[in-house]
Backbone bond lengths (Angstrom), bond angles and torsions (degrees), N, CA, C in turn:
res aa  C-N    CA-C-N  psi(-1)  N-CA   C-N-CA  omega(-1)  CA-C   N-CA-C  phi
1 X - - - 1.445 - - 1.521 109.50 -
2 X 0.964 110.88 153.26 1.791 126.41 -166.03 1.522 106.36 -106.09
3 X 1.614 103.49 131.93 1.783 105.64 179.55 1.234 104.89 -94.26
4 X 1.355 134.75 15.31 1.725 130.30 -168.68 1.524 91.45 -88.04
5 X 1.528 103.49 160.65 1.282 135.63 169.62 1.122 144.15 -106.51
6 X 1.333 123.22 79.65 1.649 127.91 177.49 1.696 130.11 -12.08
7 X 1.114 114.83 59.37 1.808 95.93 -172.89 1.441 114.76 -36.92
8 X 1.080 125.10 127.10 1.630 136.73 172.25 1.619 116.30 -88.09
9 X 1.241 130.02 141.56 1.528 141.35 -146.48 2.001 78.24 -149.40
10 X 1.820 79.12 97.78 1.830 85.75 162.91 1.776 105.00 -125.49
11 X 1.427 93.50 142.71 1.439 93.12 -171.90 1.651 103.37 -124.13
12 X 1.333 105.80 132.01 1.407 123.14 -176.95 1.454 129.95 -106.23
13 X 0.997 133.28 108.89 1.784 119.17 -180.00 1.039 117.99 -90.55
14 X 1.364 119.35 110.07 1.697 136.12 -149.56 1.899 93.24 -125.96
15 X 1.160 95.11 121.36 1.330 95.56 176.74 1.852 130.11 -69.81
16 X 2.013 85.42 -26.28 1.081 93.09 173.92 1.402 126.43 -107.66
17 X 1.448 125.71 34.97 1.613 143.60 -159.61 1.635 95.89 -57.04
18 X 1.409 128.47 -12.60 1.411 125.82 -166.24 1.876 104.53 -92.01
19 X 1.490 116.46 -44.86 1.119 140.57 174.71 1.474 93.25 -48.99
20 X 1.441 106.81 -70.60 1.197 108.55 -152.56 1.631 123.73 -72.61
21 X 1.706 105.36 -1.64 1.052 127.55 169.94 1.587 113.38 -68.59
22 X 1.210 99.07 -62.23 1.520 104.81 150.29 1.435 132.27 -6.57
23 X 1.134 92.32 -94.94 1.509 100.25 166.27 1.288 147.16 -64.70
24 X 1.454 101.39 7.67 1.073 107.98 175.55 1.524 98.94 -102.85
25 X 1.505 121.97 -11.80 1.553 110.64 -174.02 0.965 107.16 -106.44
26 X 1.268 132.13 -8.15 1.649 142.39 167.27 1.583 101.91 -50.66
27 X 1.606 103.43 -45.62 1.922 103.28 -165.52 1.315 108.74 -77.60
28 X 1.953 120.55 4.30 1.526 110.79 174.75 1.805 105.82 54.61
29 X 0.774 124.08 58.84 1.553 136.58 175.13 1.615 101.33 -63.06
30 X 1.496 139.81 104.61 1.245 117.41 159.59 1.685 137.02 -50.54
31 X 1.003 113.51 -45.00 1.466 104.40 162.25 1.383 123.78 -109.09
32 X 0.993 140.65 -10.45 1.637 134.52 161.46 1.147 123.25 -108.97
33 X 1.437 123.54 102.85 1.546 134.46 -168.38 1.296 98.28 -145.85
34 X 1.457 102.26 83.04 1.389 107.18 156.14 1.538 134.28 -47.04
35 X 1.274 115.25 164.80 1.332 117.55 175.47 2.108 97.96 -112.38
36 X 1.874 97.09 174.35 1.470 97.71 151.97 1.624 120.47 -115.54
37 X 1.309 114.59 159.17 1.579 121.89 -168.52 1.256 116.56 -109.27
38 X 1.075 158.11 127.03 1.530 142.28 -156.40 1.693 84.04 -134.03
39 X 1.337 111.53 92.92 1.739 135.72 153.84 1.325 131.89 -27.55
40 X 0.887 143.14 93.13 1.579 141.41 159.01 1.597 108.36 -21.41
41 X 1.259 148.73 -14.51 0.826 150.96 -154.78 2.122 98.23 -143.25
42 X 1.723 88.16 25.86 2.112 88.14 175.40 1.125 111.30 28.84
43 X 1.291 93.81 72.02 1.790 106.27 160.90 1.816 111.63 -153.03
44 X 0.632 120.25 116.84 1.717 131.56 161.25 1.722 109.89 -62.89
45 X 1.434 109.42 120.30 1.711 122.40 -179.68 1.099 86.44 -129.69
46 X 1.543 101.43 153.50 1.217 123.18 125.24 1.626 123.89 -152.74
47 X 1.613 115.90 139.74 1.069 118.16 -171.06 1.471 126.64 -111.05
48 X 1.502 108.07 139.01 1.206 111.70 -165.14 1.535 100.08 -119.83
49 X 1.982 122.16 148.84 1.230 143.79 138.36 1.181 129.68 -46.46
50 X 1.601 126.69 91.58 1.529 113.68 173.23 1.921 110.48 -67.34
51 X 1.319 108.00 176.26 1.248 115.62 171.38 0.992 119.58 -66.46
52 X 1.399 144.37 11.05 1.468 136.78 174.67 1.899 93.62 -128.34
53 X 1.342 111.42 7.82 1.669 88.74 173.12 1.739 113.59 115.82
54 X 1.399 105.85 -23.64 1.323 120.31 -173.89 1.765 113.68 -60.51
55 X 0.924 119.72 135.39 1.685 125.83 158.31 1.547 129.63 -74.93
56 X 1.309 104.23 94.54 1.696 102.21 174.36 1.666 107.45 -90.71
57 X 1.230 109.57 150.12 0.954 135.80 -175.67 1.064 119.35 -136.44
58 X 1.726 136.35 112.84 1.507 126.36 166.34 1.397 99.16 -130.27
59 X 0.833 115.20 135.50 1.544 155.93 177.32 1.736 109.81 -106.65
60 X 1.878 117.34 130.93 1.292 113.43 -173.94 1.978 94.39 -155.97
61 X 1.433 89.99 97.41 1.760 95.51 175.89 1.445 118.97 -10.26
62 X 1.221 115.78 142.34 1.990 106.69 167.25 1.036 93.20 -115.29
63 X 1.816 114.83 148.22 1.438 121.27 -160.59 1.756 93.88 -107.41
């Protein structure tokens, strides 16, 4: 049996992914400082690294 770890890619539709962009760059994060993505498919992401490796993803329609 194998001790490796699957990174997981969870994707969320957050209405407020722009806010929350925000605030996440206000706190000066040393290593995770996301950016935002403006989608071919009108949507605003941005994705973040949890501490074990994982992929967050929130995604928030552009009107």
């Amino acid at each position: 049996m194998s001790n490796k770890v699957i990174p997981v890619l969870r994707i969320f539709d957050y209405a407020k992914a722009g806010e929350f962009y925000t605030l996440l760059s206000e706190k000066k994060y040393k290593y995770n400082r996301p950016g935002l993505e403006h989608t071919p498919w009108n949507a605003i992401t941005m994705e973040v690294t949890d501490p074990f490796g994982n992929r967050v993803l929130f995604s928030e329609k552009e009107e």
